[in-house]
N, C-alpha and C positions, 0 to 999 in steps of 0.2 A: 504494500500500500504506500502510496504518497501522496504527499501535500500541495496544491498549486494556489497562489493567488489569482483571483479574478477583476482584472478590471473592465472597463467601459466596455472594452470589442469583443469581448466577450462576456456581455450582459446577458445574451440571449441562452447562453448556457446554464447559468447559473440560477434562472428565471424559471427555467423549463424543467430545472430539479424541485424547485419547492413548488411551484404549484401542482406540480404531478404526486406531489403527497399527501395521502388523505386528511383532510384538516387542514390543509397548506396555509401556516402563521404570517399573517401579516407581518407581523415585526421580524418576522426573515427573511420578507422581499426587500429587492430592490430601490422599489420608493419607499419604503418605511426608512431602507438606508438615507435618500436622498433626505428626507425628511431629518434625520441626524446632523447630518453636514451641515443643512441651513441653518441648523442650532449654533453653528459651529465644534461641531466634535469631529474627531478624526474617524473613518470607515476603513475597514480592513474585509473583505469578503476573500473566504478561503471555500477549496473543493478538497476532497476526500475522495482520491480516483483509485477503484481496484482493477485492475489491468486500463483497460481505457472508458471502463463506467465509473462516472461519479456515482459513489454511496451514501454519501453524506455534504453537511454544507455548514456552514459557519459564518456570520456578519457580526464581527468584533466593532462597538463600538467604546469609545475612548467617553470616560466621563470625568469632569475637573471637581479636585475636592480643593481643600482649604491649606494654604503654606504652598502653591504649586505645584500640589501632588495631583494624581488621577487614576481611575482603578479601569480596568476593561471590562467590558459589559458583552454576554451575548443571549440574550433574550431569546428564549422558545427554540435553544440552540447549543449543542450540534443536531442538527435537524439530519436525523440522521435514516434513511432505509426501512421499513419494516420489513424482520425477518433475519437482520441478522445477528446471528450468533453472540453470546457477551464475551467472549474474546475478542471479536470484530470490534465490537463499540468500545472495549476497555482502550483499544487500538487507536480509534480515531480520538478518545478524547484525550489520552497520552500525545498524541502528534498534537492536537489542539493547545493543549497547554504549554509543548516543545514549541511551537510557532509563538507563540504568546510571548514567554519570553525572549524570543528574537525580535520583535515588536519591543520590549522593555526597551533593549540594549541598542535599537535603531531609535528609542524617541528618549535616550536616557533625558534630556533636560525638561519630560513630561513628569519622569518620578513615579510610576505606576505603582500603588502597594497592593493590588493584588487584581488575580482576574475572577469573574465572577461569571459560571453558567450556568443554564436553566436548561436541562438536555428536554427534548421533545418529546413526546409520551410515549414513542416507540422506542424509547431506551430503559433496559432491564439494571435494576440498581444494583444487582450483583457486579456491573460492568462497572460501579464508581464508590461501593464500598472499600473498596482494598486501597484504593489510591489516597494519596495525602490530600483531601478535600475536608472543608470544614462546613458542615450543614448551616445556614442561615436563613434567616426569616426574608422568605419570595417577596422576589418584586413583582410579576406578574401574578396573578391569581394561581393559588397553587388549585382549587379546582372552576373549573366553569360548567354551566347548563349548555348540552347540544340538543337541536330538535335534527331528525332525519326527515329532509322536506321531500325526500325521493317520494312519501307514502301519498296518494292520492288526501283530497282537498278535504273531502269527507271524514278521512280517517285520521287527517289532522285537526281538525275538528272537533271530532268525535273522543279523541283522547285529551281534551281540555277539561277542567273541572267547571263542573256544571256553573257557578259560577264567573266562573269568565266568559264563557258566552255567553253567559245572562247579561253582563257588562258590555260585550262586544256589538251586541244586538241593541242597546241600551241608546250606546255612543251616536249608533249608527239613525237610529230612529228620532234621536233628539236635535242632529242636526249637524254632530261634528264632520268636519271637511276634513280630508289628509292631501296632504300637498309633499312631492318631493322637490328637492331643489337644487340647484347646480351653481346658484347664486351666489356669489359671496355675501351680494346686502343680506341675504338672510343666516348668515353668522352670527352676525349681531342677533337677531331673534333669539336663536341658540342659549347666546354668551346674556342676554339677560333672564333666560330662565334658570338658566345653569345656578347663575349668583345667586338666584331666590330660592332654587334647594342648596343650595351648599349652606347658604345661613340658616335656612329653618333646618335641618338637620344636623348642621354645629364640624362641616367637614372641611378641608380646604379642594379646591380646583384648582390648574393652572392657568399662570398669567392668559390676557388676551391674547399676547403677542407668541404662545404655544399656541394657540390652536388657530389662529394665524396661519403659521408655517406648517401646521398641519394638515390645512384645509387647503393651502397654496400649493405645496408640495403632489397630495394624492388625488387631487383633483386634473393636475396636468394631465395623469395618466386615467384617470376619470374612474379613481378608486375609491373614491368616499362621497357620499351625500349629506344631505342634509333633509329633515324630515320633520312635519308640519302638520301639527293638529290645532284644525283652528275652529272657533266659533265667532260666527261674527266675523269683526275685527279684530279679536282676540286672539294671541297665542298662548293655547294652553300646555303643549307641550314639543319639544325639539329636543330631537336626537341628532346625532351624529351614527353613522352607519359605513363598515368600509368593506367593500368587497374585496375579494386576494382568492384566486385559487377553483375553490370548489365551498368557499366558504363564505357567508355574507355575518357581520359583527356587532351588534348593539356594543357600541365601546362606548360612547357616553350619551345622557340624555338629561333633561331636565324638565319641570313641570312647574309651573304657575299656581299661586295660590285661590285662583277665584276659578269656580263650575267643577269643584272636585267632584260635583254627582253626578256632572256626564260620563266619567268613566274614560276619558281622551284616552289616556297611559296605556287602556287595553287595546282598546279600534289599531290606534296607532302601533301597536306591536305587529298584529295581525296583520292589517295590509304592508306592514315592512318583509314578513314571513310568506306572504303571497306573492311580492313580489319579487322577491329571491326564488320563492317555487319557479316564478312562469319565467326568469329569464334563465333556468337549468342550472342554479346551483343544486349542489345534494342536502349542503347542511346550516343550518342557522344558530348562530351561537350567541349566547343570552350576555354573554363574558362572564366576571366574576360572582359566586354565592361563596357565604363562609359553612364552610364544613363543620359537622356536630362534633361539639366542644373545642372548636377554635376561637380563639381571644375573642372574634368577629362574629362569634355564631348571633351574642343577642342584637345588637346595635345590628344587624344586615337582616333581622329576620322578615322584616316587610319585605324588601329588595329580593331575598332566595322565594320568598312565597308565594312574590307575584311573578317571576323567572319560570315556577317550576309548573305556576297554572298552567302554565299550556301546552305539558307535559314535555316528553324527552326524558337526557339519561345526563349523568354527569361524568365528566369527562377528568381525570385526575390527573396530575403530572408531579414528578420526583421533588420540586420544589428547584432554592438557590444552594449552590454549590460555592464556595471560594478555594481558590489556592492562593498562598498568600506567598509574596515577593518579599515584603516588609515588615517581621513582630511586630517593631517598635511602633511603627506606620500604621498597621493593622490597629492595634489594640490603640491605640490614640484616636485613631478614626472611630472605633467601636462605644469610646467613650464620651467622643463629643455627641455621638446620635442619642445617647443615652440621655445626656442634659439639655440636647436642644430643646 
């Protein structure tokens, strides 16, 4: 096995690996990488080739801490094959970590104190127990809600809790509108509902100027929308939505405090689920619920129970991994998160 960097000219390579995997993670594409760079972080995309097939895939991105240090990030990654072996994957994430630090020793005046990855749910943990990796608290949802939209409309449907369709039928009857949108003005819609649940629920969200570059970035490639329940004049509810793959993504949304008895939050789910059916994705994914007895399980319980109303399965993954470059760096870093 060996290791190759990928850059531009050969984007189409490296494209055509992760959306060919089932679930294929946005935050292992290409534009999720561009999306990094206009942050200004540095992008590294590696391949994983056994004879002249890529097996696996890797977008190291570079993230700055505090004193000019920075640790390496690869999210939902190594995005690695199902089916192979945990020899194979103990393989690739040893070469992964061997790359890494040749990455340290090419940006020494970046100061990396460690790299940090999240392998993808088709890797077996027997493949990363042995190794010198220190378990950490996930950056990405360590599980999320999948619906399989393959099943006819009926039978999706039909496996909702009677309730939510009581709601759906509800929304629809009283008059809510859903609108998608390719707009940027309606960003701003978005970014002022967002801010009215992040304060009534006591959470923070990121700057405007993230989802800016967010919306700027995967829209080029016409990967994310924007989505619009409205009444009236009214917007009662906006999500963000990013398609990648064979997958379409409730990654954020937000909801307005006035006509909570229309029910918007559910219509609005539903025709984003409908309209992933009709344009041939397989799967729609709710993004993060907190798992029973995780820190998160009480404060997310609304959030996993109205995710789970509309049935599916839950989809688990190994969590965060570190290898650390730096003790002293490490454990400094581990303690300023503790008092921030």
């Amino acid at each position: 096995m060996r290791i190759i960097e990928i850059y531009e000219e050969n984007k189409n390579i490296y494209e055509e690996f992760v959306v060919s995997q089932t679930n294929s993670p946005f935050l292992q594409s290409w534009t999720w990488g561009q999306f990094q760079q206009s942050l200004g972080r540095k992008i590294w995309r590696l391949g994983f080739k056994s004879g002249n097939q890529i097996i696996a895939t890797a977008q190291i991105i570079s993230h700055p801490l505090k004193m000019d240090k920075s640790y390496l990030y690869v999210p939902r990654g190594p995005l690695m094959m199902a089916g192979l072996d945990t020899k194979t994957q103990q393989e690739i994430i040893e070469l992964l970590l061997s790359k890494a630090r040749d990455i340290c020793y090419a940006t020494k005046k970046e100061n990396e104190v460690f790299i940090r990855i999240e392998p993808s749910e088709t890797c077996n943990e027997r493949s990363i127990i042995t190794l010198p990796l220190i378990k950490t608290a996930p950056v990405q949802p360590a599980e999320t809600w999948l619906l399989d939209i393959t099943k006819s409309e009926k039978e999706l449907n039909n496996q909702q809790k009677q309730k939510t369709r009581y709601n759906i039928k509800l929304a629809e009857k009283k008059g809510v509108k859903v609108r998608i949108s390719n707009q940027a003005k309606d960003l701003n819609k978005f970014l002022f509902v967002a801010r009215i649940t992040a304060a009534r629920a006591g959470f923070k969200i990121w700057p405007d100027n993230y989802y800016l570059k967010l919306w700027e970035s995967l829209n080029k490639d016409k990967k994310i929308s924007i989505w619009l329940a409205e009444y009236g004049k009214e917007t009662l509810v906006a999500n963000l939505v990013i398609n990648h793959g064979d997958t379409v993504t409730y990654l954020h949304g937000g909801s307005a405090n006035k006509y909570k008895e229309l029910m918007a939050p559910h219509y609005l789910q539903w025709q984003q689920i409908l309209w992933a059916k009709e344009n041939g994705y397989n799967f729609y994914d709710f993004w993060g619920i907190a798992s029973e007895g995780s820190d998160k399980e009480l404060a997310w319980q609304g959030i996993t129970r109205f995710k789970k109303s509309f049935g599916g399965y839950p989809q688990e993954y190994l969590g965060s991994y570190d290898f650390i470059y730096s003790n002293l760096w490490y454990t400094l870093y581990n303690l300023f998160k503790k008092f921030k």
